[in-house]
Every structure is written in C-alpha cells, then in structure tokens.
Gaussian input, Z-matrix of N, CA and C with variables (Angstrom, degrees):
# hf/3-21g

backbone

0 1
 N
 C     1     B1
 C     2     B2     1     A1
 N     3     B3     2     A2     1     D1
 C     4     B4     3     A3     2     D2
 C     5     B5     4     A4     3     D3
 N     6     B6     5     A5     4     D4
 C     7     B7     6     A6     5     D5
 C     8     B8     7     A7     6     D6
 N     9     B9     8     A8     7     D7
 C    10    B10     9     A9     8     D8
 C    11    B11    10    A10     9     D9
 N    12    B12    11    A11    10    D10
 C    13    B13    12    A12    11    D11
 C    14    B14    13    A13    12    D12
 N    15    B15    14    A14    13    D13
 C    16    B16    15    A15    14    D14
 C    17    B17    16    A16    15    D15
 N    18    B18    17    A17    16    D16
 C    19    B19    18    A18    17    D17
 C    20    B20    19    A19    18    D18
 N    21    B21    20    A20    19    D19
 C    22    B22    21    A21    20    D20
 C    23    B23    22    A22    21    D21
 N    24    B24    23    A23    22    D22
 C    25    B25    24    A24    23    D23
 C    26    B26    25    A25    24    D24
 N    27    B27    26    A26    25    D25
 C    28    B28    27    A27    26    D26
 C    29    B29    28    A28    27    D27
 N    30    B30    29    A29    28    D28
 C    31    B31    30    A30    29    D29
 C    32    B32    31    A31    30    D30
 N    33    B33    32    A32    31    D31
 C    34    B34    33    A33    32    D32
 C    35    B35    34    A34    33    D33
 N    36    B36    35    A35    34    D34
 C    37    B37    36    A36    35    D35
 C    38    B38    37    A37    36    D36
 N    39    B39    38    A38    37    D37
 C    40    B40    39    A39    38    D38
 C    41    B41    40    A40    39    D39
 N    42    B42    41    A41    40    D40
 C    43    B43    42    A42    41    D41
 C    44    B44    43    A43    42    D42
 N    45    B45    44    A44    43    D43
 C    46    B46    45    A45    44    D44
 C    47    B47    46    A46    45    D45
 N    48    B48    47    A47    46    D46
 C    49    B49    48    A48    47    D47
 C    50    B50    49    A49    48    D48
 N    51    B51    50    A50    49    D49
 C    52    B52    51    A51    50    D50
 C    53    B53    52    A52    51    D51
 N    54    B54    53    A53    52    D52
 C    55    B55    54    A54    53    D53
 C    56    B56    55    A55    54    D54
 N    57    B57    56    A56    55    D55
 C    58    B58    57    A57    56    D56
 C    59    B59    58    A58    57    D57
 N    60    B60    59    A59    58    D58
 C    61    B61    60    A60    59    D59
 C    62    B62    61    A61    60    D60
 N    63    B63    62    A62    61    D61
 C    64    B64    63    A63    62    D62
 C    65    B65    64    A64    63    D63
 N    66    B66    65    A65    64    D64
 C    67    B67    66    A66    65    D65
 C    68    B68    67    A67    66    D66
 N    69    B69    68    A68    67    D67
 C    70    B70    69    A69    68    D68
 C    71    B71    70    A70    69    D69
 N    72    B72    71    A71    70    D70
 C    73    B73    72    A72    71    D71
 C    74    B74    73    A73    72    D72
 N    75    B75    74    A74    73    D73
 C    76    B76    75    A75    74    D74
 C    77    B77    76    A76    75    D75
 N    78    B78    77    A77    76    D76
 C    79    B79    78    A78    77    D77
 C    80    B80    79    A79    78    D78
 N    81    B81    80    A80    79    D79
 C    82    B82    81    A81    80    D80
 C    83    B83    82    A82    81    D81
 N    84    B84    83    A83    82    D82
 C    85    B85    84    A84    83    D83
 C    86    B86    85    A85    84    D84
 N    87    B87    86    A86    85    D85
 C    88    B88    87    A87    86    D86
 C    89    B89    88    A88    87    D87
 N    90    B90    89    A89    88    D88
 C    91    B91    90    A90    89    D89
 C    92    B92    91    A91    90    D90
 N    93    B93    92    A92    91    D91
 C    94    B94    93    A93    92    D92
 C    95    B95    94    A94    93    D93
 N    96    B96    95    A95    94    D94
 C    97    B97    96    A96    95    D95
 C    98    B98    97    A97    96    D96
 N    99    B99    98    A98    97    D97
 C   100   B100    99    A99    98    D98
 C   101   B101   100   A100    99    D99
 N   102   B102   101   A101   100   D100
 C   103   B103   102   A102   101   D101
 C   104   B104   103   A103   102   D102
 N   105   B105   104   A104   103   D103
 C   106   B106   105   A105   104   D104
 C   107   B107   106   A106   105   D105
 N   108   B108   107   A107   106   D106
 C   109   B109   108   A108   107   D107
 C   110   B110   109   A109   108   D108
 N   111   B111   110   A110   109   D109
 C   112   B112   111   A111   110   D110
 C   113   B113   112   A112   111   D111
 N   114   B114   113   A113   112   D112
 C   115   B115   114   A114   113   D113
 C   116   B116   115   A115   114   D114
 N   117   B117   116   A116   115   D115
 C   118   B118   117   A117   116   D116
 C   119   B119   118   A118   117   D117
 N   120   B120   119   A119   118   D118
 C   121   B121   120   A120   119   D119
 C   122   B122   121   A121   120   D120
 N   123   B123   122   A122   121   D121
 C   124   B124   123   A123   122   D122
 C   125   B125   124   A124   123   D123
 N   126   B126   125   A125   124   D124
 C   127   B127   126   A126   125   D125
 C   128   B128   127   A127   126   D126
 N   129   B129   128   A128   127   D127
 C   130   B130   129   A129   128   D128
 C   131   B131   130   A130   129   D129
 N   132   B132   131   A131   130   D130
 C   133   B133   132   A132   131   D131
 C   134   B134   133   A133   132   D132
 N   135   B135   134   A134   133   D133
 C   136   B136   135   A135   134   D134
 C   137   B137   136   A136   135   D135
 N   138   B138   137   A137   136   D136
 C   139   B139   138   A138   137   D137
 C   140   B140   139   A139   138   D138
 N   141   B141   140   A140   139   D139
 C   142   B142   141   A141   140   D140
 C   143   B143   142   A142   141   D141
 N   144   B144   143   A143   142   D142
 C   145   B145   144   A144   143   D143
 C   146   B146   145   A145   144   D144
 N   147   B147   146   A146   145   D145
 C   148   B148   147   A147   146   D146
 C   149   B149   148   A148   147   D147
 N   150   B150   149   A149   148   D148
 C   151   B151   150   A150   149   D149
 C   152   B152   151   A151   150   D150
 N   153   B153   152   A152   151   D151
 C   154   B154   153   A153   152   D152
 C   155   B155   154   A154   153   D153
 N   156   B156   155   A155   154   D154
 C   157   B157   156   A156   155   D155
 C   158   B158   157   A157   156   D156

   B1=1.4563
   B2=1.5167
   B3=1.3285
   B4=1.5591
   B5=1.5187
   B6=1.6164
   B7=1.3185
   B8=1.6331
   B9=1.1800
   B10=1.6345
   B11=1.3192
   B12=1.4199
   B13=1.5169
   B14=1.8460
   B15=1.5012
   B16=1.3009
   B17=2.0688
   B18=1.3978
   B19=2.0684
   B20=1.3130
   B21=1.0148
   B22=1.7845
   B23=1.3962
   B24=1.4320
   B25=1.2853
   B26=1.5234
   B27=1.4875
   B28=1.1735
   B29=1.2549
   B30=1.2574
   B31=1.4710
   B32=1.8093
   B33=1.5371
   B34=1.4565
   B35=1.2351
   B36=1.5473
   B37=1.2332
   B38=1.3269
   B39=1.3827
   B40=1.4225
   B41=1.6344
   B42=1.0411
   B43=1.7050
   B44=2.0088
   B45=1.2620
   B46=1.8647
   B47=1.1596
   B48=1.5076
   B49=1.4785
   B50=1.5107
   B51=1.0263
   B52=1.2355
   B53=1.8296
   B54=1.2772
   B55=1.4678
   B56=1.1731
   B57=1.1817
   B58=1.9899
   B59=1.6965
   B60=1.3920
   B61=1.3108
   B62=1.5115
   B63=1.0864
   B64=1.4940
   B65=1.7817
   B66=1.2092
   B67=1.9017
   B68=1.7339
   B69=1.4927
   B70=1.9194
   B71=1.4655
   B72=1.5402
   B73=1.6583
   B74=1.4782
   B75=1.8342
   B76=1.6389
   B77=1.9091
   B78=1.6804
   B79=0.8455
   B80=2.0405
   B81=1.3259
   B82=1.4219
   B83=1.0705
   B84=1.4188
   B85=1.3829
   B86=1.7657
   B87=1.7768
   B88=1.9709
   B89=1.3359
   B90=1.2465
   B91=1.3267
   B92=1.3415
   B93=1.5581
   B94=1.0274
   B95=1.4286
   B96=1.2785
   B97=1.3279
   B98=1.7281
   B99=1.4408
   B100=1.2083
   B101=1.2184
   B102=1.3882
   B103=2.0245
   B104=1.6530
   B105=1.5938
   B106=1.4762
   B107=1.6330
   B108=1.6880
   B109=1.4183
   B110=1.5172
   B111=1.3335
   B112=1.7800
   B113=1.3271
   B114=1.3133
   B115=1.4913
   B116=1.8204
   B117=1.3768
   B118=1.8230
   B119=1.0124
   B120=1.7231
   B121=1.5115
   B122=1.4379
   B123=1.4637
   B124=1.4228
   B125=1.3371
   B126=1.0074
   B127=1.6716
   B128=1.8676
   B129=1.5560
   B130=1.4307
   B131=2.0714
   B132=1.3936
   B133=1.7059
   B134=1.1865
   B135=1.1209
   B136=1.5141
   B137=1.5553
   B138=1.3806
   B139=1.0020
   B140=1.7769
   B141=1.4684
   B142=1.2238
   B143=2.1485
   B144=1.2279
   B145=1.2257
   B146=2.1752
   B147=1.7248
   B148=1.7940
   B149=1.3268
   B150=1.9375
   B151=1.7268
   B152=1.6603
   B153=1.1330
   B154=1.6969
   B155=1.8287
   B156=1.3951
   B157=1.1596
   B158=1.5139
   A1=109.58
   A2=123.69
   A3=132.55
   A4=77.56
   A5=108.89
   A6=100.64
   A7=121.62
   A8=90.38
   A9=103.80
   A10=133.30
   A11=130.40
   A12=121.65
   A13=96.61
   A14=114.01
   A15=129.74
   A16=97.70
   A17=81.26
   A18=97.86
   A19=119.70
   A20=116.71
   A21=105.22
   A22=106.80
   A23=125.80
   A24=118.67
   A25=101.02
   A26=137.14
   A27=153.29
   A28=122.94
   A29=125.97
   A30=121.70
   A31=102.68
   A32=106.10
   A33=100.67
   A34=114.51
   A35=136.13
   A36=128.13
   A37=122.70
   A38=116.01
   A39=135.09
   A40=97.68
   A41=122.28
   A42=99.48
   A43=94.09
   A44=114.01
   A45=97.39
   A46=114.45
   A47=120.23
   A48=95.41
   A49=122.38
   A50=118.90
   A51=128.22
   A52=97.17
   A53=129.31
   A54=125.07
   A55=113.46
   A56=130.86
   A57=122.67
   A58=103.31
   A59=103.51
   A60=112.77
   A61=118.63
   A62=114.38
   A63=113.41
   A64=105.22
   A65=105.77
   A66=90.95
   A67=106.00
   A68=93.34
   A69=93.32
   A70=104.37
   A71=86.51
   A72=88.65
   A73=84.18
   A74=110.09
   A75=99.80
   A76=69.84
   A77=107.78
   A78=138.29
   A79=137.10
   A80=118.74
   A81=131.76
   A82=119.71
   A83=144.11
   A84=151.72
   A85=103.14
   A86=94.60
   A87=109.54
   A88=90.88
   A89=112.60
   A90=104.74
   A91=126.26
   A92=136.94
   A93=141.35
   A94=134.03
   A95=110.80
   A96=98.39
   A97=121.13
   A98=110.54
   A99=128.20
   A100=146.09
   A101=101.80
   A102=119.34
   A103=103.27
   A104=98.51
   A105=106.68
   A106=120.17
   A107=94.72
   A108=96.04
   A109=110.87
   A110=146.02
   A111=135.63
   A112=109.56
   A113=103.71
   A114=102.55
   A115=92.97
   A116=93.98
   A117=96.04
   A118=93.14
   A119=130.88
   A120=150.16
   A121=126.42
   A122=107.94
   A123=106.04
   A124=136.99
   A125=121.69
   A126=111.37
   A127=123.52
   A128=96.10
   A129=103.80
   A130=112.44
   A131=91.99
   A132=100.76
   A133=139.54
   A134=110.53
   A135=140.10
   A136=118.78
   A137=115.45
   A138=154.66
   A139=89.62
   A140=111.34
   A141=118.19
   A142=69.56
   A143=120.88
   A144=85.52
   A145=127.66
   A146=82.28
   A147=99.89
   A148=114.99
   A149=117.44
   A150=133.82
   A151=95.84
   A152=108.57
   A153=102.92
   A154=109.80
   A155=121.73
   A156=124.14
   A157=124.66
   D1=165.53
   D2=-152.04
   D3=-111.33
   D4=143.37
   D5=151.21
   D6=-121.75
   D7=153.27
   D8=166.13
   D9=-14.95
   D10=96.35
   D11=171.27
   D12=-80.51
   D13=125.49
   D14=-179.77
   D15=-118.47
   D16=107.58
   D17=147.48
   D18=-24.55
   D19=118.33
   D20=162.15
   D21=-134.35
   D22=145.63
   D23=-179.37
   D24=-92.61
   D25=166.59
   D26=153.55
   D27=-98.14
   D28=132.33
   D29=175.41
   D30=132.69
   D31=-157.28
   D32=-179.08
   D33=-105.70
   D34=117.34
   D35=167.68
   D36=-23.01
   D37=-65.04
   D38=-170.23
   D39=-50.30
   D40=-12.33
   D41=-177.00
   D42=-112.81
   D43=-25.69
   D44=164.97
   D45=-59.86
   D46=-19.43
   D47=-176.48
   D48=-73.03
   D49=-22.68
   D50=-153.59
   D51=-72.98
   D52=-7.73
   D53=175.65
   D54=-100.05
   D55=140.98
   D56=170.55
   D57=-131.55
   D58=148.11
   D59=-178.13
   D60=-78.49
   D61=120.86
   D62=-158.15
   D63=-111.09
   D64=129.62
   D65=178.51
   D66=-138.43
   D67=124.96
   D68=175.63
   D69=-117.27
   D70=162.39
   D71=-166.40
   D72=-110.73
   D73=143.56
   D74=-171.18
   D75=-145.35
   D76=143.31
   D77=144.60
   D78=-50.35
   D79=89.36
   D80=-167.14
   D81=-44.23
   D82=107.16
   D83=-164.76
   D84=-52.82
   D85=-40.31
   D86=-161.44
   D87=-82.52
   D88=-63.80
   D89=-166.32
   D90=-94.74
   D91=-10.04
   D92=-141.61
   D93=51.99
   D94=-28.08
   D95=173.45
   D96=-77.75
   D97=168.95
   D98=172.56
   D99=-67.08
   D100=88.88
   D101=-176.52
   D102=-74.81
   D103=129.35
   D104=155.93
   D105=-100.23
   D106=129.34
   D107=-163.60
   D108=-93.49
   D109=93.31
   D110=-169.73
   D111=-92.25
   D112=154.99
   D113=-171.54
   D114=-163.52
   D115=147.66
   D116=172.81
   D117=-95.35
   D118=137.18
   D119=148.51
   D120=-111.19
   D121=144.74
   D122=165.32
   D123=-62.74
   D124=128.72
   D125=-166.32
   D126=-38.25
   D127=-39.83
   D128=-174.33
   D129=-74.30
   D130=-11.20
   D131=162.62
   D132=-114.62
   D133=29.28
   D134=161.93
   D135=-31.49
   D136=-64.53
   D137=-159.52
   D138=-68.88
   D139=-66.21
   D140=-137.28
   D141=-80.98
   D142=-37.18
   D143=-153.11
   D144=-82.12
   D145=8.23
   D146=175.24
   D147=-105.25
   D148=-11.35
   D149=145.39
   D150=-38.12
   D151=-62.29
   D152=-144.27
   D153=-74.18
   D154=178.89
   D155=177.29
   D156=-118.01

C-alpha cells in the first residue's frame, strides 16, 4: 500500500493560534445575491471585524 504524504506546518504553534478564520455573509449591492466575505483575523479582532460593514 502507498502511503500518505501528510502537511506539516513548521514554526511555533503557539503563535497560529492567535488567528481564526472568520466568514460573513454580506448581501451584493450589483447583484443582490449573497457574497461570502473570508478573511484571516487576530483573535483579539474578532469583534471589530463582524462590527464593521
């Protein structure tokens, strides 16, 4: 059997955590329909980034 090539990241865990994947669903001015907007954020701007428009 073949095995698995598995990803690994390098570096320090302790500092990926600190981003979370954030996704809003915002309504299209052109078209009306519904764009999802993703973005990597810092944990401590979370807040500010589902405040905004």
């Amino acid at each position: 059997m073949a095995k698995k090539a598995v990803a690994t990241f390098s570096g320090d865990k302790s500092q990926l955590r600190n981003y979370v994947k954030c996704i809003r669903m915002v309504k299209s001015d052109k078209t009306g329909a519904y764009v999802f907007n993703e973005e990597m954020v810092p944990t401590a701007l979370v807040k500010d980034f589902f405040a905004k428009k």
